[in-house]
N, C-alpha and C positions, 0 to 999 in steps of 0.2 A: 504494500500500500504506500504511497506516495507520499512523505510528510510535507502537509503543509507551511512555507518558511514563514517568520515570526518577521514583524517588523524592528528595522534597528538601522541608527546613524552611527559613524562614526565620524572623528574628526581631526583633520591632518593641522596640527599645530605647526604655526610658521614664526622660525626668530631670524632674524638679519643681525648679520655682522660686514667687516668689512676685512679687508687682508690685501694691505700693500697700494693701498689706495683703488682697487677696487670694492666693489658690492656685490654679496653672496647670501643665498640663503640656506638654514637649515632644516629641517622638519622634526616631530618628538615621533620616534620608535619605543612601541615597551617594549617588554619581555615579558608576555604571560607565564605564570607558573605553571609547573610538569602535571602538577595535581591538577587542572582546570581541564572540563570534558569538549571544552571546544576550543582547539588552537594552542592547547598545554605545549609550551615550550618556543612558542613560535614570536615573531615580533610581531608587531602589530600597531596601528594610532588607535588611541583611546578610545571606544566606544561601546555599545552595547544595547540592548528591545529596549522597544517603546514599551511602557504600559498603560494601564490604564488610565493610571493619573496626570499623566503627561496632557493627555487632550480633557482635562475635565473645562469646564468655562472659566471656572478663575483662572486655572492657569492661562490659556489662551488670552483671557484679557489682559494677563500682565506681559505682552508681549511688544516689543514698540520697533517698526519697522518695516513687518510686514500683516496683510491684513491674514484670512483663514483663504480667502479666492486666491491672492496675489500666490500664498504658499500654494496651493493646489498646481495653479498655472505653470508656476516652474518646476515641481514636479512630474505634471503630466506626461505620459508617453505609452504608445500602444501597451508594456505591460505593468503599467499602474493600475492596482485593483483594491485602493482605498472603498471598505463598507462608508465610509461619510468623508467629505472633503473639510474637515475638521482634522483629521489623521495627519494629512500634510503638514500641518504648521507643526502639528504634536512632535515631527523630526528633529528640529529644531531646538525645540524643547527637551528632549529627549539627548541630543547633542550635548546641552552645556549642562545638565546632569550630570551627563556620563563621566566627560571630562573634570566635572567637578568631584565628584568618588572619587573617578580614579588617579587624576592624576596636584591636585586640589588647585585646580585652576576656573576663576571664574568668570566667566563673558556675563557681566552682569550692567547695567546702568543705576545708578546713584545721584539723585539729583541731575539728571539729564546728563553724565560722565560716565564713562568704566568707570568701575568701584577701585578702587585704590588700596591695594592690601597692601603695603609695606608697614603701615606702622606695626611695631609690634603687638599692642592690644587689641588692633582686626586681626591679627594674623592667628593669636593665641584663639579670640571669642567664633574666629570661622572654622577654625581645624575643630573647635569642639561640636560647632553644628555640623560639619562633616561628616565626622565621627560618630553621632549619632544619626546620621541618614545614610551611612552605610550597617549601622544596625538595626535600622528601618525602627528607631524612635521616634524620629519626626519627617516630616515629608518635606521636600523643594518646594512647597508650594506654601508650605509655614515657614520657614525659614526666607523667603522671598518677601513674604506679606508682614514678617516682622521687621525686616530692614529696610521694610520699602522702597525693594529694589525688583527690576523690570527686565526681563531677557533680554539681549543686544542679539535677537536675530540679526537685524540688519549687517553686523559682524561675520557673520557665517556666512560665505557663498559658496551656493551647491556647485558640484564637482562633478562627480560620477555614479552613478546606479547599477549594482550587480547586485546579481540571486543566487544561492546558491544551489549548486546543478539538484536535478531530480533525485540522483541516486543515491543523495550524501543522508545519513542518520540525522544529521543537526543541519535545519534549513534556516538562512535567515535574508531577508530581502531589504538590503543597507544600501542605506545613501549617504554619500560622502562628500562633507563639507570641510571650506578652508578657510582657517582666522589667524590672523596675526597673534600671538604672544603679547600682552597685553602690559602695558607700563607700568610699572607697579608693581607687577605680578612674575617675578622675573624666576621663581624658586620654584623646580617641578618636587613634588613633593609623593612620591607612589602608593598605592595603597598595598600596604607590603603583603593582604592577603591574596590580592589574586595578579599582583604585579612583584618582580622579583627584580626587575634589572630596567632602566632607559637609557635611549642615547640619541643625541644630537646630531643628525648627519646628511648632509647633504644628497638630492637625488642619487646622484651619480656615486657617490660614497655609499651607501644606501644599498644601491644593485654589486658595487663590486665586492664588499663583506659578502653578496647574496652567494656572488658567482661563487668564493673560496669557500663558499659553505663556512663562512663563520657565522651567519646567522639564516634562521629559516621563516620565509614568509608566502602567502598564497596568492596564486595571481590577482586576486585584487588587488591588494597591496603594490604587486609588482605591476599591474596596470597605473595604479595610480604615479608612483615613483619616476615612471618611463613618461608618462602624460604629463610633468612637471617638468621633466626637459626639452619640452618642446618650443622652439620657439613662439609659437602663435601663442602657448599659453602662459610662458615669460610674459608676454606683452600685457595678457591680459590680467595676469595677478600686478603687476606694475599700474594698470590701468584702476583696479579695485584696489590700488592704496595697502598692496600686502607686503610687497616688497620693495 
């Protein structure tokens, strides 16, 4: 019998540097744990399903950038088979979760800004809301509405869409967004349960660990990595203020 794939984003975190008077970017690769039943040992960018509470209305209304059509629109495509066009935005949402778990980074607005974590008493009072939303004590959608802070979809631009194949035991139907690394927020921090190791590395850096087999990843990944060195889409992450 066929499993039906689960919905889920992932999300290709982007930091610039520079080297020798050029400009260079790099991407965040984990390193899921061995014990993990999908993708144990493999690298991978942050992410992870949608649920339920990702599209509920509150959350959706704290979203500022895109409307629930506008998200629909640009995910559409012969095999989008969202039950409600509400699901769309839910990706989104679902994105800076994930990223936020895992790797304690947050694409969030604050008084109309990214949220600013450096000081150290944000940094201390958000690892602890973290911490308890990776032990499912409080939900994104409490922790949002107490700091009255507002998703920075508009941060996020979608990327690439794959499913994965028919025959596989674990199916998931992921869309893949890319944000800049956020001022402030410069410290990747892992959730040391279901992430073991990250690293910093450019496209091309990225595929050549793949090729010596120092590190293992799946062709989405390696579609996306390969889709980042392409010219036309240099242009256009330069053109979207990413690099």
């Amino acid at each position: 019998m066929e499993v039906i794939p689960k919905y889920a984003a992932s999300v290709i975190l982007i930091r610039n540097f520079k080297e020798k008077g050029d400009k260079f970017f790099e991407v965040l690769l984990i390193k899921r744990s061995e014990t993990m039943k999908f993708l144990g040992g493999f690298h991978a960018f942050p992410g992870g399903k949608i649920k339920e509470d990702d599209y509920i209305e509150k959350n959706l209304e704290r979203c500022r950038g895109l409307s629930i059509d506008q998200a629909y629109d640009i995910l559409y495509n012969q095999n989008t088979s969202f039950k409600e066009k509400k699901i769309a935005l839910s990706c989104w949402i679902a994105a800076i979760r994930e990223v936020f778990e895992e790797v304690g980074i947050l694409i969030a607005y604050k008084d109309n800004k990214l949220i600013d974590l450096s000081n150290k008493s944000k940094i201390n009072k958000f690892q602890e809301y973290r911490g308890n939303l990776i032990k499912n004590e409080i939900s994104m959608l409490e922790i949002m509405e107490t700091e009255d802070l507002f998703y920075a979809v508009d941060k996020l631009h979608y990327f690439r869409h794959f499913i994965t194949p028919p025959f596989a035991p674990i199916r998931f139907d992921t869309r893949f967004f890319l944000t800049k690394l956020p001022d402030g927020q410069q410290g990747i921090d892992p959730d040391n349960k279901e992430i073991v190791d990250y690293e910093w590395l450019t496209p091309k850096n990225s595929l050549k660990k793949y090729r010596k087999k120092e590190i293992k990843i799946i062709p989405p990944q390696y579609a996306c990595l390969r889709g980042l060195m392409n010219r036309d889409q240099i242009r256009e992450l330069e053109k979207c203020d990413l690099i």
